[in-house]
C-alpha positions as CSV (number, residue, x, y, z in Angstrom):
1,X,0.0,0.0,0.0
2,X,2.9,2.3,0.5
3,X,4.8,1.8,-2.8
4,X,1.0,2.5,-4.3
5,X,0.6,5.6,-2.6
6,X,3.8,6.5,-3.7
7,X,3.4,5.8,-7.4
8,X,0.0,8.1,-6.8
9,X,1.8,11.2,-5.0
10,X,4.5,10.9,-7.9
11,X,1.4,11.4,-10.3
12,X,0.6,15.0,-9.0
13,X,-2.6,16.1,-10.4
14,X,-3.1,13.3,-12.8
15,X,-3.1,10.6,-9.9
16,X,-6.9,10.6,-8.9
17,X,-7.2,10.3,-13.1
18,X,-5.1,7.6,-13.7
19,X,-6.9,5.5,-10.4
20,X,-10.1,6.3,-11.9
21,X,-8.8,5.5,-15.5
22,X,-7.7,1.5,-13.9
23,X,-10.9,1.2,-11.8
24,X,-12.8,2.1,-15.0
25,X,-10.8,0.0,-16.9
26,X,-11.8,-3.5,-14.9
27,X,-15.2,-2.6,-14.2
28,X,-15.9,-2.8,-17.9
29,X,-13.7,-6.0,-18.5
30,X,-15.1,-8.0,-15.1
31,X,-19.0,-6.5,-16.9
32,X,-17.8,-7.8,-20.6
33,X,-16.9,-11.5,-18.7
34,X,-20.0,-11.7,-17.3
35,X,-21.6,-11.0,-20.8
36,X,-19.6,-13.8,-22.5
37,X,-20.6,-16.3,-19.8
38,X,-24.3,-15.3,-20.3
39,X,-24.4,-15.7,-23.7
40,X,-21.3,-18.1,-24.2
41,X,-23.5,-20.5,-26.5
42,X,-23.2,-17.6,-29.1
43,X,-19.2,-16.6,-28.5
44,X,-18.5,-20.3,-28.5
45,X,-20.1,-20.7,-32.2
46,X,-18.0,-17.9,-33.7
47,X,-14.7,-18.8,-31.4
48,X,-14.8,-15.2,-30.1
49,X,-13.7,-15.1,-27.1
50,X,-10.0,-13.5,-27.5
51,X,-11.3,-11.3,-30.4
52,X,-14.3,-9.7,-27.7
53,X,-11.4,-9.3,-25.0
54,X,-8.9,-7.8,-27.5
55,X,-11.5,-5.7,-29.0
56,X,-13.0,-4.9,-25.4
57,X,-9.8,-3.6,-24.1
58,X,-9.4,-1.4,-27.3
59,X,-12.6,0.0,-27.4
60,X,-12.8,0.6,-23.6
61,X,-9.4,2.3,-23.7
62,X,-10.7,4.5,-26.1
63,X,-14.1,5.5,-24.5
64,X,-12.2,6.5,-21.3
65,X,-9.5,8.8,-23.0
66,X,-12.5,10.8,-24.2
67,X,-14.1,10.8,-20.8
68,X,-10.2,11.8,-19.5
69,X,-9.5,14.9,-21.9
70,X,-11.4,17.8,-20.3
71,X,-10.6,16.8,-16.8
72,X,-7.0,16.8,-17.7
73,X,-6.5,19.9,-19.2
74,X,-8.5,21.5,-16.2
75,X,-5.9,19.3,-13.9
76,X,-2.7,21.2,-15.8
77,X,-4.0,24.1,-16.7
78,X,-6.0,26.0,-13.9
79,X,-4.6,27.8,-11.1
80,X,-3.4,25.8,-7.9
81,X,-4.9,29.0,-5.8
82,X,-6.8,28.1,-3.4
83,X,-10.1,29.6,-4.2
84,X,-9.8,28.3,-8.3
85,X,-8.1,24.5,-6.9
86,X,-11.1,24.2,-4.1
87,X,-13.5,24.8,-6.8
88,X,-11.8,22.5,-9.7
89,X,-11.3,19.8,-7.0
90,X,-15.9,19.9,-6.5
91,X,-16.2,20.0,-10.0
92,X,-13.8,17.0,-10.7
93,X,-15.3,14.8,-8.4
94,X,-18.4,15.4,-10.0
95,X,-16.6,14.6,-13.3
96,X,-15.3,11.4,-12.6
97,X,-18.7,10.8,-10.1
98,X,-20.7,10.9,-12.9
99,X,-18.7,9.3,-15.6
100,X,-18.3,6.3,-12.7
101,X,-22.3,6.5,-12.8
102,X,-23.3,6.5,-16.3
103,X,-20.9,3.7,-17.1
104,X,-22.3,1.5,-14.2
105,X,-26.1,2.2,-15.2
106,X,-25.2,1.5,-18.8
107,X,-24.0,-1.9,-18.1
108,X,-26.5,-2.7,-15.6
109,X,-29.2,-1.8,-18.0
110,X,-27.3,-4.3,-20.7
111,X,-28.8,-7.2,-20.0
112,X,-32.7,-6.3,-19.6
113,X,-32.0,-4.5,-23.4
114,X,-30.4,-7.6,-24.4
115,X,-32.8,-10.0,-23.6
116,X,-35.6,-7.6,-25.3
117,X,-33.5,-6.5,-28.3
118,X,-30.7,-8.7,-28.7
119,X,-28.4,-5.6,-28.7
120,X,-26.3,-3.6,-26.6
121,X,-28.4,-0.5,-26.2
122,X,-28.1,1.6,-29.2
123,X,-30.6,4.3,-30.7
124,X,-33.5,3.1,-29.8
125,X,-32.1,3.3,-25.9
126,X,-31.9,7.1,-26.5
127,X,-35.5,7.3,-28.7
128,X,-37.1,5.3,-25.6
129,X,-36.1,8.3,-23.3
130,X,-38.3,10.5,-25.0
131,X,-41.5,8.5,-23.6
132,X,-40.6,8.2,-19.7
133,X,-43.8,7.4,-18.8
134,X,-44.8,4.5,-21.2
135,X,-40.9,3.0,-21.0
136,X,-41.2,3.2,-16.9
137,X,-44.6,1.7,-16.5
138,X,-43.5,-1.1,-19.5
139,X,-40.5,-1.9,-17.5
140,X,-42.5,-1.9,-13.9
141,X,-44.4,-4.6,-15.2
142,X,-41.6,-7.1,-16.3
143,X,-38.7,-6.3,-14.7
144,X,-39.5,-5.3,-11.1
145,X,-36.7,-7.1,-9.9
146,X,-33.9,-5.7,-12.4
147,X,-35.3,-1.8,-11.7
148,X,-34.6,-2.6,-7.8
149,X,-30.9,-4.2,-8.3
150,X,-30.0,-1.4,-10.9
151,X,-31.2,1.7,-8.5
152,X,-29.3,0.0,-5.6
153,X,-26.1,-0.3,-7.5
154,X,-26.2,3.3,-9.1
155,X,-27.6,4.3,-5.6
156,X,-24.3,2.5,-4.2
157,X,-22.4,3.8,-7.4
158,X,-22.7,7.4,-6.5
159,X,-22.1,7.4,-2.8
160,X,-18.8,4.9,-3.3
161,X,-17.1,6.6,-6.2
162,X,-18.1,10.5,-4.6
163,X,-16.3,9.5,-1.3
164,X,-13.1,7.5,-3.0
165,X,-13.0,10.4,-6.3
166,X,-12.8,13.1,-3.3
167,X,-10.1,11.0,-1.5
168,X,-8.2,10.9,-4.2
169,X,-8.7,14.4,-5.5
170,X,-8.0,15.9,-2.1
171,X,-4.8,13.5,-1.4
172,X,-3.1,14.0,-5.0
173,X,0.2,15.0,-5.0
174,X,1.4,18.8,-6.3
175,X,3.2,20.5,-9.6
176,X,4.5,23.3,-10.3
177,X,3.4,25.5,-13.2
178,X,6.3,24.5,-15.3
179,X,6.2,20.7,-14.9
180,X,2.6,20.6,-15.7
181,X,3.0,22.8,-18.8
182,X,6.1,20.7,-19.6
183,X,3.6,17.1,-18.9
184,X,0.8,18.7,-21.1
185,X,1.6,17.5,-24.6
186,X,2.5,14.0,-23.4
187,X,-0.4,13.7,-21.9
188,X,-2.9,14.9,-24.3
189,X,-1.0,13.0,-27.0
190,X,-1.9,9.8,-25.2
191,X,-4.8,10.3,-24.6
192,X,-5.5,11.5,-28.4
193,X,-3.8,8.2,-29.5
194,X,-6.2,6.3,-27.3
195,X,-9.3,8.4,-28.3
196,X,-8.2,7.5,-31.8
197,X,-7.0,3.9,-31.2
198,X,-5.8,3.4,-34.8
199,X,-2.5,4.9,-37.3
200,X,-4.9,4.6,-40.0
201,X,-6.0,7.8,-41.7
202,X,-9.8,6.6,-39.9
203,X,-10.3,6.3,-36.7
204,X,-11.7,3.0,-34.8
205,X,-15.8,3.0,-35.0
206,X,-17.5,0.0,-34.0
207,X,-17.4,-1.8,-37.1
208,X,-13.6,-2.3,-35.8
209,X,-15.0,-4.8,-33.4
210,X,-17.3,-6.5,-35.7
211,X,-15.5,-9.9,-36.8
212,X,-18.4,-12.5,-37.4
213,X,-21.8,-12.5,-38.6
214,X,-23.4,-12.5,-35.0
215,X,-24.1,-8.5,-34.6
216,X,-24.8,-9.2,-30.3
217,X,-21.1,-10.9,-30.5
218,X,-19.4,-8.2,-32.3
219,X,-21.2,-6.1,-29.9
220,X,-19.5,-7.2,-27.0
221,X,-16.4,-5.8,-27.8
222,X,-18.0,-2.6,-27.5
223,X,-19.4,-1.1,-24.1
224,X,-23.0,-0.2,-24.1
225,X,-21.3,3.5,-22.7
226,X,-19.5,3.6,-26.0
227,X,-22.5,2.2,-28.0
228,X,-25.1,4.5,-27.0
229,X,-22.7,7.3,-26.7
230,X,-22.0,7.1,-30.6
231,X,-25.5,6.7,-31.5
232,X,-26.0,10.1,-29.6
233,X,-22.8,11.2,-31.6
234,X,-24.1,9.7,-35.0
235,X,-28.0,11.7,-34.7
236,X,-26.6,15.1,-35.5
237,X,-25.3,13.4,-39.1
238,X,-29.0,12.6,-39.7
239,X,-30.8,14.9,-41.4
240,X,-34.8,14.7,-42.1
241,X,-34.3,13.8,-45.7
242,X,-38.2,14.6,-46.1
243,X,-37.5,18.4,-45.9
244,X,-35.9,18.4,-49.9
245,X,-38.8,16.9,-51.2
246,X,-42.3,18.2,-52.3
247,X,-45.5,17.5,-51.1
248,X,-47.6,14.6,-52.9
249,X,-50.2,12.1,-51.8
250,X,-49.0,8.3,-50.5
251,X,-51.6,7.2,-52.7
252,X,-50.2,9.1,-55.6
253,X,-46.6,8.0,-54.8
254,X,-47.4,4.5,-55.1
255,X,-49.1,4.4,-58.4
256,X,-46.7,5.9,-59.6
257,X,-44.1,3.6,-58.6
258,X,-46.0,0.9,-59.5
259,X,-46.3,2.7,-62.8
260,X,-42.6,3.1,-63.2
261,X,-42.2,-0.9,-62.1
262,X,-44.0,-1.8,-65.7
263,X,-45.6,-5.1,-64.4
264,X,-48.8,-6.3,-64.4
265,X,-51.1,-5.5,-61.2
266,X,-51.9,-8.4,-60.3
267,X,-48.3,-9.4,-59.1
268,X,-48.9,-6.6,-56.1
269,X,-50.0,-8.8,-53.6
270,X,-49.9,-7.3,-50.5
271,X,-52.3,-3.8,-49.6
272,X,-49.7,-4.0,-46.4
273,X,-46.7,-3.3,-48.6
274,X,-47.9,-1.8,-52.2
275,X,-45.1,-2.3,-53.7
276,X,-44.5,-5.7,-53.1
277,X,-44.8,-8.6,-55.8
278,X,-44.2,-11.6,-57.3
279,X,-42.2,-11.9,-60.8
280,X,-42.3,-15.5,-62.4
281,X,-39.1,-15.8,-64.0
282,X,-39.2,-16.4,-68.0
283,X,-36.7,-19.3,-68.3
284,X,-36.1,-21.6,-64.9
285,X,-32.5,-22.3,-64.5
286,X,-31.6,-25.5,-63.8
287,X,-28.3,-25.5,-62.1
288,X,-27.7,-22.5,-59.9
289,X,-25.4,-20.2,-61.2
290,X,-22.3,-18.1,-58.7
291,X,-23.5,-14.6,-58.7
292,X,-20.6,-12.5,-58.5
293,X,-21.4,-8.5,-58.4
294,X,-18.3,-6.2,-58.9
295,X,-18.3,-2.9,-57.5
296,X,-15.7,-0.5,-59.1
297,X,-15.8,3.1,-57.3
298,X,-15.3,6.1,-59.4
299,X,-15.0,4.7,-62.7
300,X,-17.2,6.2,-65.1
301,X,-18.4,5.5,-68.5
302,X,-15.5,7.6,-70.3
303,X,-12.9,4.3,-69.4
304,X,-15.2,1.8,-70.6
305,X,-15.5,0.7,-74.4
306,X,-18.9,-1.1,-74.4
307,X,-20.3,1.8,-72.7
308,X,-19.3,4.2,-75.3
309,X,-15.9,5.2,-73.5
310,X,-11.9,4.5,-73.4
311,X,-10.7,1.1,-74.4
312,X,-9.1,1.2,-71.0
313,X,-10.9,-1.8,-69.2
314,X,-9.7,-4.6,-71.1
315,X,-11.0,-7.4,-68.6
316,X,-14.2,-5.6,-67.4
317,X,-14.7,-6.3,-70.9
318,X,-14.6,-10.1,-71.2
319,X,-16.8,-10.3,-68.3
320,X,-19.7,-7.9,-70.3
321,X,-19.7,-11.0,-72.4
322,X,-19.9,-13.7,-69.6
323,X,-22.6,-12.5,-67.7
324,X,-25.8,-9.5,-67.2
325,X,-24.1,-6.3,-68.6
326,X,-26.6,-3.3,-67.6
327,X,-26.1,-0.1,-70.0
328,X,-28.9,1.5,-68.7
329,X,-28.8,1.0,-64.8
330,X,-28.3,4.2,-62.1
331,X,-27.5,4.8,-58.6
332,X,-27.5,8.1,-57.8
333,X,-25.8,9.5,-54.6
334,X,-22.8,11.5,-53.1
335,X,-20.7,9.0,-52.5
336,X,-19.7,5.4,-53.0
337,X,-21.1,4.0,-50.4
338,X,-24.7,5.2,-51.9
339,X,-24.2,3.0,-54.8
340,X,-23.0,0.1,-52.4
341,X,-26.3,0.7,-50.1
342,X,-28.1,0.6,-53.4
343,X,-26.6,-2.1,-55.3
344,X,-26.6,-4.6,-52.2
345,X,-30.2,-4.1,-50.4
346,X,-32.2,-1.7,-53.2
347,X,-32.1,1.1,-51.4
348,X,-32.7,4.1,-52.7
349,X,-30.0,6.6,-51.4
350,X,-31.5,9.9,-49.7
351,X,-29.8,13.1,-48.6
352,X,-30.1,11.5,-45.0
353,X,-27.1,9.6,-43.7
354,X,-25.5,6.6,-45.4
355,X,-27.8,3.6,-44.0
356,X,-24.7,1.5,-43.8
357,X,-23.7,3.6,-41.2
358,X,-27.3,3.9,-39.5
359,X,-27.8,2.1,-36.1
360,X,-31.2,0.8,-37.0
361,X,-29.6,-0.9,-40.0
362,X,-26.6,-2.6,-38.6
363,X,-29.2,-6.2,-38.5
364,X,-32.2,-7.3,-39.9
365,X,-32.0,-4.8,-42.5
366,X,-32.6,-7.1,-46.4
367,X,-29.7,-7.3,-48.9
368,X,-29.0,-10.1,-51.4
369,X,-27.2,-12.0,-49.3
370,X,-29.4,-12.5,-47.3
371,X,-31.8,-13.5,-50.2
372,X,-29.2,-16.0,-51.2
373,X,-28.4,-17.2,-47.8
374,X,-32.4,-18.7,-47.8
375,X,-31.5,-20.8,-51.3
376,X,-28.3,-22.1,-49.6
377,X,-25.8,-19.9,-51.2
378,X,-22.4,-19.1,-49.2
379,X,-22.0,-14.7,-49.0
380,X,-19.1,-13.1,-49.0
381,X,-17.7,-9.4,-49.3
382,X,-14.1,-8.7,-50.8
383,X,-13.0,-5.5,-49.8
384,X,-10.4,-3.7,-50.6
385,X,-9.4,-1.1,-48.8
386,X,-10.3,-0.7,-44.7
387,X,-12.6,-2.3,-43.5
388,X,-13.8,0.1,-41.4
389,X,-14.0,2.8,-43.2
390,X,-17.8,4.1,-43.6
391,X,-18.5,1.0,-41.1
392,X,-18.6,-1.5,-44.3
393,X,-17.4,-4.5,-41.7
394,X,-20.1,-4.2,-39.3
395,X,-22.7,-3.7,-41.6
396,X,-22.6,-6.2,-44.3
397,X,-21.5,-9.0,-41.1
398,X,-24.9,-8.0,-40.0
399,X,-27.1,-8.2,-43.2
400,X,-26.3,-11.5,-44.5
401,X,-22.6,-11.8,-45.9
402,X,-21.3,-14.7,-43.9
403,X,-17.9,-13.5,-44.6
404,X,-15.8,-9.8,-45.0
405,X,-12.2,-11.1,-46.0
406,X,-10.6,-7.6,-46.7
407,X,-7.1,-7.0,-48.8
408,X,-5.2,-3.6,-47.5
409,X,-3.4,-5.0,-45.4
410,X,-2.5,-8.1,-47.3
411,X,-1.5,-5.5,-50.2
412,X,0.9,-3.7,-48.4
C-alpha cells in the first residue's frame, strides 16, 4: 500500500485520473466476462472469445481517453490557488462521479435490453427516453426485480465513487506550473492516440470490433457507454431527408411507382406493402449459377469501351460477355457508399445519412445475401481497402454476408 501511494503522489494532479482510468478499466472488462458467460452458447459458435477481450480492451481504452480529456487539461492548466483549486477539486469529483455512474447504469441496463432487443443499447435506448412514462410503466411490469438491483447499484455507485473520487482528489500529490505545462503535450498525445485507437488515416468506429456475422457478438467488444454514446454522436449526421422533397399524396406515390415498375397489377400482392410482388421468372435455371457482383468506385463510362468510353478496361470487358451487362442502370448519390447501399439491399440513397452507417440498420436490414443465404448460397464481401471505413465490416457481417475477408493490409 505504501509503494501504491507512492506511485500516486508521484502522479501530481493526474493521480486521482489515472486510479479512476484502472478502476474504470476492470469494471468494464469484469461487466464484458459476465456477458460472455451469459451468452457463451453464441461466442462459442464464432470462437470469439480473445477477439471480444482484445477488441473490449481497445474500445474501452478509447471511451475513457475521451471521458479523461477535459478533466486533464483543467488538472494542468487551472490555477493551484486556493479559491480556483477548491473549486476545480468539486467540479472534478463530479466529473469522474458521474462518468463512474453513467458507465455503471449502462451496463447494468445491458442485460434487460439484451434480452428484449438482442443488442447492446443503441438508438433506440436514447429514442425510448423520449416517452418516460410509457418505457417506466412497461419496464415496472416485467422487470420489477432488475429496476430494484440497478437503482441499488447506481444508488451505491454514486455514494462509493463520490467518497473515493474526493479521496483521491484531495490527497493528489502537487506540480509546479512548469512541470505541468512541460507534462501537457504528453499527456494529451496519449490520450489522443487512445481516443483514436488506430494509425490509419480513420479512426476505430465500432465496425472495428465487428468480426463475425453474429451482430450481439461483435457487440461485446464494444461497451453499451460507448454504444449508446455514438448513437448520440451519429444523430446530428441525420438529417430529415423529407425536408428536400415536395409535397404529394401516398396514394399518388405508389401508383406511380408501381407505374414506373411496368408489371402487371396483379403481381402486387400485399395492400400492407404496395409495392411488393411476385415476378415469375421467364426461363427456370436449372443448375444455380455463382453470382458475383463487382463494385468498381469512381469509374465512369469515359474508361469503358462497351459503354461508349476508353478502351481502358480490357478485362471488365470479357466479363460484359460472360454475364448480365446493364447499360442502362443508375444509382445516384454523393458518394460510393450510396451506390454500395443501393446495389446490395435496393435502397434508394436519400440526402439523409448513409444507411450502412445507420444504427437501425446494422441487423435485420434485407440485402441479397441474405436473399441467397435462404436458397443455400455461401456470401461473402471482398473489400479492398479498410474495413472500417464508412462502417462496411459491421454492416454487411450484419445483413447477411457470412464472410468480409478484406485486402489492404494483405497488399501492403
Amino acid at each position: 500500500m505504501k509503494l501504491l501511494d507512492r506511485v500516486f503522489r508521484r502522479l501530481g494532479p493526474l493521480g486521482p485520473l489515472v486510479a479512476f482510468f484502472i478502476i474504470a478499466l476492470f469494471f468494464l472488462g469484469f461487466a464484458r466476462l459476465g456477458l460472455v458467460g451469459w451468452l457463451w452458447g453464441r461466442v462459442e459458435s464464432v470462437d470469439g472469445l480473445w477477439r471480444v477481450l482484445g477488441y473490449g480492451i481497445r474500445m474501452d481504452v478509447l471511451l475513457l481517453s475521451m471521458f479523461m480529456a477535459v478533466p486533464t487539461l483543467g488538472s494542468l492548466l487551472l490555477p493551484d490557488g486556493k479559491k480556483v483549486g477548491r473549486i476545480w477539486k468539486v467540479s472534478l469529483t463530479l466529473w469522474l462521479t458521474a462518468t463512474a455512474v453513467f458507465l455503471v447504469f449502462m451496463e447494468v441496463s445491458t442485460p434487460s435490453f439484451i434480452s428484449q432487443y438482442d443488442s447492446r443499447p443503441n438508438r433506440l435506448f436514447i429514442e425510448y427516453l423520449n416517452h418516460p412514462r410509457e418505457v417506466f410503466s412497461t419496464l415496472w411490469a416485467a422487470y420489477k426485480a432488475n429496476l430494484f438491483i440497478a437503482a441499488i447499484l447506481v444508488a451505491f455507485t454514486c455514494w462509493g465513487m463520490w467518497t473515493l473520487n474526493l479521496r483521491m482528489v484531495n490527497g493528489a500529490g502537487r506540480w509546479g506550473l512548469k512541470a505541468r505545462i512541460l507534462i501537457l503535450p504528453l499527456a494529451l498525445g496519449l490520450l489522443f492516440i487512445g481516443a483514436r485507437s488506430s494509425f490509419d488515416h480513420r479512426p476505430a468506429n465500432p465496425s472495428t470490433a465487428a468480426f463475425s456475422s453474429d451482430h450481439l457478438v461483435n457487440e461485446l467488444g464494444l461497451s453499451s457507454g460507448y454504444s449508446v454514446a455514438y448513437a448520440v454522436y451519429s444523430l446530428k449526421h441525420e438529417a430529415d431527408a423529407g425536408r428536400v422533397y415536395g409535397k404529394m399524396a401516398k396514394d399518388e406515390v405508389v401508383q406511380r411507382v408501381k407505374k414506373a415498375m411496368t408489371v402487371p397489377d396483379s403481381s402486387f400482392n400485399n395492400p400492407e406493402i404496395p409495392t411488393l410482388h411476385t415476378q415469375i421468372p421467364a426461363r427456370k435455371q436449372e443448375q444455380r449459377l455463382n453470382v458475383v457482383i463487382i463494385l468498381e468506385e469512381s469509374l465512369g463510362a469515359g474508361y469503358v469501351k462497351s459503354l461508349g468510353g476508353l478502351p481502358l478496361t480490357p478485362e471488365l470487358e470479357k466479363l460484359s460477355s460472360q454475364g448480365l451487362w446493364f447499360e442502362n442502370l443508375y444509382s445516384t448519390g454523393t458518394r460510393s457508399v450510396r451506390g454500395i447501399e443501393a446495389v446490395v439491399t435496393g435502397f434508394t440513397p436519400t440526402p439523409a445519412r448513409s444507411v450502412v452507417k445507420l444504427g437501425l440498420a446494422q441487423q435485420n436490414f434485407f440485402s441479397f445475401a441474405q436473399l441467397l443465404q435462404r436458397q443455400g448460397y455461401k456470401t461473402e464481401f471482398f473489400y479492398g481497402g479498410d474495413s472500417q471505413f464508412d462502417n462496411m465490416r459491421g454492416f454487411f457481417l450484419g445483413n447477411g454476408f457470412a464472410r468480409f475477408p478484406w485486402l489492404l493490409g494483405r497488399l501492403r
